[in-house]
C-alpha positions in Angstrom: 8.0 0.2 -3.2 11.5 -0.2 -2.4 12.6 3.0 -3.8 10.4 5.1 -1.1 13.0 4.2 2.1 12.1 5.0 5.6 15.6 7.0 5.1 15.0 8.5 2.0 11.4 10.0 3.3 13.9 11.7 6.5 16.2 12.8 4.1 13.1 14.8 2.0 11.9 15.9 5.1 15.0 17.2 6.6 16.3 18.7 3.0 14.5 18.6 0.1 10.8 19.8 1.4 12.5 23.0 3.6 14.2 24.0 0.3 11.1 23.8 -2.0 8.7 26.0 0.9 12.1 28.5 0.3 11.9 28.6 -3.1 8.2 29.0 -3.3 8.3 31.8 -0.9 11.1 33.7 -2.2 9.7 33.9 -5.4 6.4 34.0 -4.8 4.5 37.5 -4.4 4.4 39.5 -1.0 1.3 39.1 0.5 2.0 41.8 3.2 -1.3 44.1 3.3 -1.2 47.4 5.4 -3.1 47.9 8.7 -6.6 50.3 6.9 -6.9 53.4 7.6 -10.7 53.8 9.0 -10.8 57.3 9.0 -8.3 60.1 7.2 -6.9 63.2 9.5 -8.7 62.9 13.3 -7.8 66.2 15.3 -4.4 66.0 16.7 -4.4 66.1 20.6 -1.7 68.8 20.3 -4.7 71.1 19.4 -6.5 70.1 22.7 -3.5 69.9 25.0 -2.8 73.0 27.1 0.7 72.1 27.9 1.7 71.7 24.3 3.7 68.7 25.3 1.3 66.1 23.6 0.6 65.2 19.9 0.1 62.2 18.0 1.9 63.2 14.6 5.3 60.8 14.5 3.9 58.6 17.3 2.0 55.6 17.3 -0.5 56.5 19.8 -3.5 54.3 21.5 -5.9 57.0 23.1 -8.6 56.1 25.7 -11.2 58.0 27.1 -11.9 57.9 30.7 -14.6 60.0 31.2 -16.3 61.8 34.3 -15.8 58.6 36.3 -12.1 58.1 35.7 -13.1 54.1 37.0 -15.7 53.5 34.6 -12.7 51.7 32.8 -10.3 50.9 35.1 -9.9 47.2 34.9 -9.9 47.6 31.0 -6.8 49.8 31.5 -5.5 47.7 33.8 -6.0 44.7 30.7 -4.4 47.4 28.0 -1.7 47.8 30.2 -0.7 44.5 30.4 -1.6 42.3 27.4 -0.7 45.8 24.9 1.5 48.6 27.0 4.1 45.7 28.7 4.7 44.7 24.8 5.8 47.9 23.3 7.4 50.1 25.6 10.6 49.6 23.9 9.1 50.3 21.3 10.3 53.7 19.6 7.4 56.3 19.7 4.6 54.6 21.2 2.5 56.1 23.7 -0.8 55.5 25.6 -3.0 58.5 26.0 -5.6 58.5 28.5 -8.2 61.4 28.3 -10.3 62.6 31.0 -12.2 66.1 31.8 -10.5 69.1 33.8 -11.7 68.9 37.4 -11.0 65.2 37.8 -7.1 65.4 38.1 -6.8 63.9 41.5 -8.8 61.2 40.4 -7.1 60.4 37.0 -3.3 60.7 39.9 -4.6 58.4 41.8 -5.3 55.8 38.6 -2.1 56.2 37.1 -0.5 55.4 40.7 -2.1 52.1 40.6 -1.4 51.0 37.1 2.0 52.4 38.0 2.8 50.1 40.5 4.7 47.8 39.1 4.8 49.4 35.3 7.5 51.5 34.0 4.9 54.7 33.2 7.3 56.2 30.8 4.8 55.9 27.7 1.8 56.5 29.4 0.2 59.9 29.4 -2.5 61.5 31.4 -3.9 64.8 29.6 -6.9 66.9 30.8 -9.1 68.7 28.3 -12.9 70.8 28.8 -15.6 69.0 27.8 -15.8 70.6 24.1 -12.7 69.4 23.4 -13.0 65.8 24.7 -16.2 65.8 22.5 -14.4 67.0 19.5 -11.4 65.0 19.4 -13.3 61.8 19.7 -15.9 63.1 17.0 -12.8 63.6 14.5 -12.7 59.3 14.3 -16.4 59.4 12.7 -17.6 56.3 15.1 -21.1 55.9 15.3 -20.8 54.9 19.0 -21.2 58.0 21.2 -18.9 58.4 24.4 -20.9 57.9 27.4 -20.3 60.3 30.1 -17.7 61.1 28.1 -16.3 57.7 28.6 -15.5 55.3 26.3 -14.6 50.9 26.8 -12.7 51.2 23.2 -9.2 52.2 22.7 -8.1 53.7 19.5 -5.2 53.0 17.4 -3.6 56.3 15.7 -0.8 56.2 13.1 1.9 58.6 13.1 0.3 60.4 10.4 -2.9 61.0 13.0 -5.0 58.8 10.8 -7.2 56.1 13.1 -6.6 52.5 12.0 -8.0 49.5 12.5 -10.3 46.8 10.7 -12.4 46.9 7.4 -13.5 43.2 7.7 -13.8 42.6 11.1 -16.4 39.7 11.6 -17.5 40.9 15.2 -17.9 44.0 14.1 -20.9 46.3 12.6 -20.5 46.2 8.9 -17.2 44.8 9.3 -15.4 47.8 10.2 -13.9 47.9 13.9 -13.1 51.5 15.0 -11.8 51.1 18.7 -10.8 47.9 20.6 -12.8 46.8 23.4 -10.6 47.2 26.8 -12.6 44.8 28.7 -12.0 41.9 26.4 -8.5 40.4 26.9 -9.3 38.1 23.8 -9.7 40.9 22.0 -6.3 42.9 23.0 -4.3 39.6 22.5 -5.7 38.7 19.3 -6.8 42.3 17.9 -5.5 45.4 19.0 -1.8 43.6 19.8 -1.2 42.0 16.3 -2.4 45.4 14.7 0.1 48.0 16.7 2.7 44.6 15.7 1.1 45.3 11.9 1.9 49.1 11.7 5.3 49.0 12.8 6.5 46.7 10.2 4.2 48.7 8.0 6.8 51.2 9.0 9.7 49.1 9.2 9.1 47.9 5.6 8.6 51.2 4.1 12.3 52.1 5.9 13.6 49.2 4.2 12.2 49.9 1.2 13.6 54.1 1.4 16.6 52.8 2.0 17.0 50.4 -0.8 16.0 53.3 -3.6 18.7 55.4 -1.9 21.2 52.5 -2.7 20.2 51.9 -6.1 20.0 55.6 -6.7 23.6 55.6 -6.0 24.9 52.6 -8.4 23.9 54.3 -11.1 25.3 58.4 -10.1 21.7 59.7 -9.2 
């Protein structure tokens, strides 16, 4: 057909296909979803910390458990501190909390050196707690898989309203729901764990857009 031109197929390309994706989208409905919340109100470490410097209310928080053996898990956090911690430390109130029992402080020093070695350790927190409390705390996220040695290979995602998050149709996972994200698995950080902290803030970002707007339009008509 003479009609369909080499240079009238560039022209829809370049012009006319780019405006009708805009117009689709900007009408369209926002299919945003929110990160789930996998279980409501888990103990806030600000009840367990004996310094009273640590909490998880207004942070985003990821919270590890390293257990008797501080190493147990120490390639996993070296894997969480680079494909997850490296991403978000500019992040505004983000922290990673690692746990471990009293009695193994020198240990749990000597860990964070490594990891510190070349990592800003800023967000990174090292909190002892008794055994009790350890056992409580991670009972609060109503996960089915018990800590061993009071070590876990998950890390947990909190919100800032100390609610755990993560997946509700999670196809690797026992009926669908993922709890914790397994540190050992860099697949897993990249494609899990990192999209989902990425999910929350914009969670948070939107619902800041979206105060702020009401605030406007409450003003243009005297409220």
């Amino acid at each position: 057909m003479k009609f369909i031109t080499k240079k009238r197929v560039v022209l829809f390309l370049l012009f006319i296909f780019p405006l009708i994706c805009f117009l689709i989208l900007s009408t369209g409905k926002n299919n945003f979803t929110k990160l789930p919340i996998v279980t409501k109100n888990i103990t806030d470490i600000s009840k367990i910390d004996g310094t009273k410097k640590v909490q998880l209310k207004d942070n985003v928080s990821i919270i590890c458990f390293l257990g008797n053996d501080v190493n147990t898990n120490k390639s996993g956090l070296f894997n969480l501190n680079e494909k997850v911690y490296k991403k978000f430390t500019d992040y505004k109130k983000f922290q990673i909390v690692a746990i471990y029992p009293n009695g193994k402080e020198t240990e749990a020093e000597k860990l964070k050196g490594e990891i510190g070695a070349f990592t800003d350790m800023q967000k990174w927190v090292f909190m002892a707690s008794s055994k009790e409390e350890i056992e409580a705390l991670y009972s609060s996220f109503s996960f089915d898989e018990p800590l061993t040695n009071l070590a876990s290979s998950k890390a947990f995602l909190i919100d800032k309203n100390v609610n755990l998050r993560g997946r509700l149709k999670d196809s690797d996972s026992k009926d669908g729901k993922l709890y914790g994200y397994n540190m050992n698995s860099v697949s897993e950080l990249n494609a899990k764990l990192k999209d989902d902290v990425k999910v929350l803030y914009y969670e948070y970002y939107a619902a800041f857009k979206e105060k702020n707007k009401n605030k406007a339009d409450r003003k243009e008509v005297g409220l």
